[in-house]
C-alpha positions in Angstrom: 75.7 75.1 82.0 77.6 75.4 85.4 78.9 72.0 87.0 80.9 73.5 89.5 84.5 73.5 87.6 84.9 76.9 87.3 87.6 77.8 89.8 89.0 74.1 89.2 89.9 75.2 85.9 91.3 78.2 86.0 94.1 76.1 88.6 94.1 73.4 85.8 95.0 76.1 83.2 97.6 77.4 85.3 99.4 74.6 86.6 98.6 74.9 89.9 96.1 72.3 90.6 97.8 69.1 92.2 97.7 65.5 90.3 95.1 64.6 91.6 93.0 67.5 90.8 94.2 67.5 87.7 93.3 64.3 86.5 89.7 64.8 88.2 89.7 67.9 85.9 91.2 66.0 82.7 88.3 63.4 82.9 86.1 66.1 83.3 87.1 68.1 80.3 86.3 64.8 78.2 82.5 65.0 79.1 82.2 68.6 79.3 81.8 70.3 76.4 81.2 73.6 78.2 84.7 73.3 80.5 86.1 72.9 77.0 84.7 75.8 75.7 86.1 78.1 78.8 89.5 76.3 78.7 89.8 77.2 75.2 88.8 80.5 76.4 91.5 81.0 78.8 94.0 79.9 76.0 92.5 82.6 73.7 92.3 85.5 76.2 95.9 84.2 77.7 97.8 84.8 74.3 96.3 88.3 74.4 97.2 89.4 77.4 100.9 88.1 77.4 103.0 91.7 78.0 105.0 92.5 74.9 108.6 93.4 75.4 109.8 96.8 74.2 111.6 96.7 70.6 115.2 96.7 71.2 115.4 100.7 69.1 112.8 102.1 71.4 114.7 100.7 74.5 118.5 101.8 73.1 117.2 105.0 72.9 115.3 105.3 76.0 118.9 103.8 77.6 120.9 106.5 75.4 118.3 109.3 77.0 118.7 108.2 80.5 122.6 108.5 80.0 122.7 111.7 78.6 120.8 113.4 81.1 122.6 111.2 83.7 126.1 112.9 82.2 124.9 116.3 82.8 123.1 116.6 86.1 126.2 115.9 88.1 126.5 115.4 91.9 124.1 117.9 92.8 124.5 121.7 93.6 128.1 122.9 93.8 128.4 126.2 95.6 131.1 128.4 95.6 133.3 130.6 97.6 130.6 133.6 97.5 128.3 131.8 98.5 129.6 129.9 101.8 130.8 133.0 103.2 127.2 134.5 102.7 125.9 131.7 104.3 128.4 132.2 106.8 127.7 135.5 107.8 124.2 135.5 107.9 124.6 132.9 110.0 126.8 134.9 112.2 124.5 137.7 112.1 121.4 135.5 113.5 123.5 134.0 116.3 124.7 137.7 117.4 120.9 138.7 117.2 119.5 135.9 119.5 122.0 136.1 121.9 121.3 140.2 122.3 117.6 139.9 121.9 115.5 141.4 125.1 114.4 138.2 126.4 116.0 136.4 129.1 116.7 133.0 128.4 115.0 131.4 131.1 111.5 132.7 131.0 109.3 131.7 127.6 106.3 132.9 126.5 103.9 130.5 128.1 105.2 131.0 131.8 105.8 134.4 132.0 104.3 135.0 134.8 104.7 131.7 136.6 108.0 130.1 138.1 110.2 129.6 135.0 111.5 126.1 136.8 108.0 124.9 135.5 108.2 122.3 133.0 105.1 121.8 130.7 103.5 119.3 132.5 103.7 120.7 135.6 102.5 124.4 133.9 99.4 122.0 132.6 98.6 120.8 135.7 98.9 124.4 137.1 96.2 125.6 134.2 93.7 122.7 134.6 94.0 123.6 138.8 93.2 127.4 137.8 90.5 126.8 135.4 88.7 124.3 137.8 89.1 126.9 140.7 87.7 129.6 138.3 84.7 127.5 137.1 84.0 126.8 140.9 81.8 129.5 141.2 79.3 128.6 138.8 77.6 125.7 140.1 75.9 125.3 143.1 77.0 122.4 144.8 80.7 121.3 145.6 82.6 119.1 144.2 82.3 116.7 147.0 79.2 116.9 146.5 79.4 115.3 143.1 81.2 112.9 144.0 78.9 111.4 147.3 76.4 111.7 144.1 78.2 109.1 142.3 78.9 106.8 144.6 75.2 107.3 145.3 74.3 106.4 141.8 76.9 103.2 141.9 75.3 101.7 145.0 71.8 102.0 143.2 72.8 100.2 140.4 
């Protein structure tokens, strides 16, 4: 049987339902056999659910675990003497190679052959220009063309 309660109950159950919706629900439960039946339910399944707390031995240990391992990592690497001068000269060495390389400084690999006071917007605009110009060719009609065919098209519509 299903007289509506469902939802009712579960906020009943849970403390959640106002005064006045639980009294509605308490006077309901007294003529309802069925809404007693799933509110004993909820009472059964509740106590079984209910999250257990870790016995005290497991969780000293886990605790004692955690502090061991804590004690012996440390601060993180430690490096020595060795070790920052290697850094050090490698370090030394790739600055001394990049500043002798071949390249000048100014001109990159995308540009070469353009003004190298380009920036990449401007080198975009530049491309778009060149591959429209190249493309030009294909077509038979003009761009102009296309475009007094569009506002053609707009007026017809």
């Amino acid at each position: 049987m299903n007289c509506g309660y469902g939802e009712k109950l579960i906020l009943y159950f849970y403390g959640e339902a106002d005064a006045a919706l639980a009294a509605e629900v308490s006077a309901h439960l007294a003529g309802c056999p069925a809404c007693r039946g799933e509110l004993e339910a909820l009472r059964a399944v509740s106590g079984r659910l209910a999250p257990e707390a870790p016995r005290p031995e497991v969780l000293a240990s886990v605790m004692r675990t955690a502090r061991a391992l804590a004690g012996k990592r440390g601060r993180g690497p430690v490096f020595g003497w060795r070790e920052l001068l290697l850094s050090g000269a490698l370090a030394s060495v790739l600055a001394g190679l990049f500043a002798v390389s071949g390249r000048p400084s100014r001109e990159l690999a995308w540009n070469a052959g353009l003004d190298s006071r380009l920036d990449s917007v401007e080198y975009s605009v530049y491309q778009a220009q060149a591959d429209f110009t190249a493309s030009a060719g294909d077509w038979d009609y003009s761009y102009s063309e296309l475009e007094d065919e569009s506002l053609n098209v707009k007026d017809n519509v």
